[in-house]
C-alpha positions, 0 to 999 in steps of 0.5 A: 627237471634241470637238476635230473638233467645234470645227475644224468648227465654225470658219470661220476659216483657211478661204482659199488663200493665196500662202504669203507677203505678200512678194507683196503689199508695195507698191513704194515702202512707207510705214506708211500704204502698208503698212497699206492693201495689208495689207487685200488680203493673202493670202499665208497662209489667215487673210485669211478671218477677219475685218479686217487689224489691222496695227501702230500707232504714230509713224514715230519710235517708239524702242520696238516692242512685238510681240505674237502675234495681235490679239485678239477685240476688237482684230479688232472695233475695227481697233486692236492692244492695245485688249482686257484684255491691251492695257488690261494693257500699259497700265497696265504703259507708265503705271507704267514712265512710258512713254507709250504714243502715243510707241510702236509696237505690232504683231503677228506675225501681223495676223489674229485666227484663231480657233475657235468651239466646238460649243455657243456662238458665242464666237470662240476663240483659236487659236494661229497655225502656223508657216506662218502666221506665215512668210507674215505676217512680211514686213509685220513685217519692213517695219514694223520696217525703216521705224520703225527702233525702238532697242528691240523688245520681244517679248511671248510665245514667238510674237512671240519665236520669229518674230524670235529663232528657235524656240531662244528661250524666254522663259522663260529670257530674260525681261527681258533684254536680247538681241543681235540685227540687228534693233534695238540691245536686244531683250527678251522678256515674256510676253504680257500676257494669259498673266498674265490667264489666271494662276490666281488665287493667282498673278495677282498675282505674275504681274502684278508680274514684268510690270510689272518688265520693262516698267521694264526696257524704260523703262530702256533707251529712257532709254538709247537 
């Protein structure tokens, strides 16, 4: 019963779409193309859930950062990675000494989708479904097409399922470096606002282990 009080509750994921954003990839894409059609995007039923916030970053970035979803915060300013988990994932970039105006960073999915419950208006994070995040790969699939990343790092069983395949776990692959066509390493982190989510007494073992596979990361743009 409170679970079908917070569904009816959320607006959001309300809409019709395509079943994919391949319909809406402009002819000749650019990022900057690209970013512009993705605001008329409808391929999955997100598109009534607030702003497009796609990927951002320079064309020549050696490394791609891929996340789930923007978040409340990132919905609200348009940018990804600017909430606590971003501010995390920044810290981590500065302690590996990688900075992060030389990277690119995105989502799987470009709409925040979220729930509200029954007794407040806190928009809540709502895990995407398959569907959504087969509808919304193609612009991922453009993103890394153009940028041509030589490292693409996976942040979350989301962001690593939609490009490794849902055999992968995290779990058992973190921080190693995995074969794969789309890019010359890839490597699957936890999300950085799972270690947010850590309970106390173990946040800050959470935080280490993070910011170890980042310096894996730095490792290996040093090779690229």
């Amino acid at each position: 019963m409170v679970r079908a009080a917070v569904e009816s509750a959320s607006p959001c994921g309300g809409g019709t779409g395509t079943g994919s954003a391949a319909d809406f990839i402009p002819p000749r894409p650019t990022l900057p193309k690209l970013r512009e059609a993705a605001t008329r995007c409808r391929g999955c039923d997100l598109w009534t859930c607030g702003r497009v916030v796609f990927g951002e970053g320079p064309r020549s970035a050696t490394v791609m950062f891929v996340g789930e979803q923007p978040g409340d915060q990132e919905e609200q300013a348009g940018h990804p990675f600017v909430g606590p988990a971003g501010k995390l994932l920044d810290a981590a970039l500065e302690e590996a000494g990688i900075d992060r105006k030389t990277v690119y960073v995105t989502n799987a999915v470009k709409h925040f989708k979220y729930e509200r419950g029954a007794k407040s208006a806190r928009r809540i994070h709502k895990k995407p479904n398959d569907t959504e995040i087969r509808a919304c790969h193609p612009w991922l699939e453009e993103e890394i097409r153009l940028t041509k990343p030589r490292v693409i790092v996976v942040l979350g069983a989301t962001a690593a399922q939609a490009l490794l395949g849902k055999q992968f776990r995290v779990t058992q692959q973190r921080g190693k470096p995995v074969k794969s066509e789309l890019a010359e390493t890839v490597i699957a982190t936890v999300h950085p606002s799972s270690v947010l989510r850590a309970p106390d007494g173990e946040r800050e073992r959470a935080r280490n282990e993070f910011f170890a596979d980042i310096r894996v990361v730095a490792r290996h743009i040093a090779k690229a």
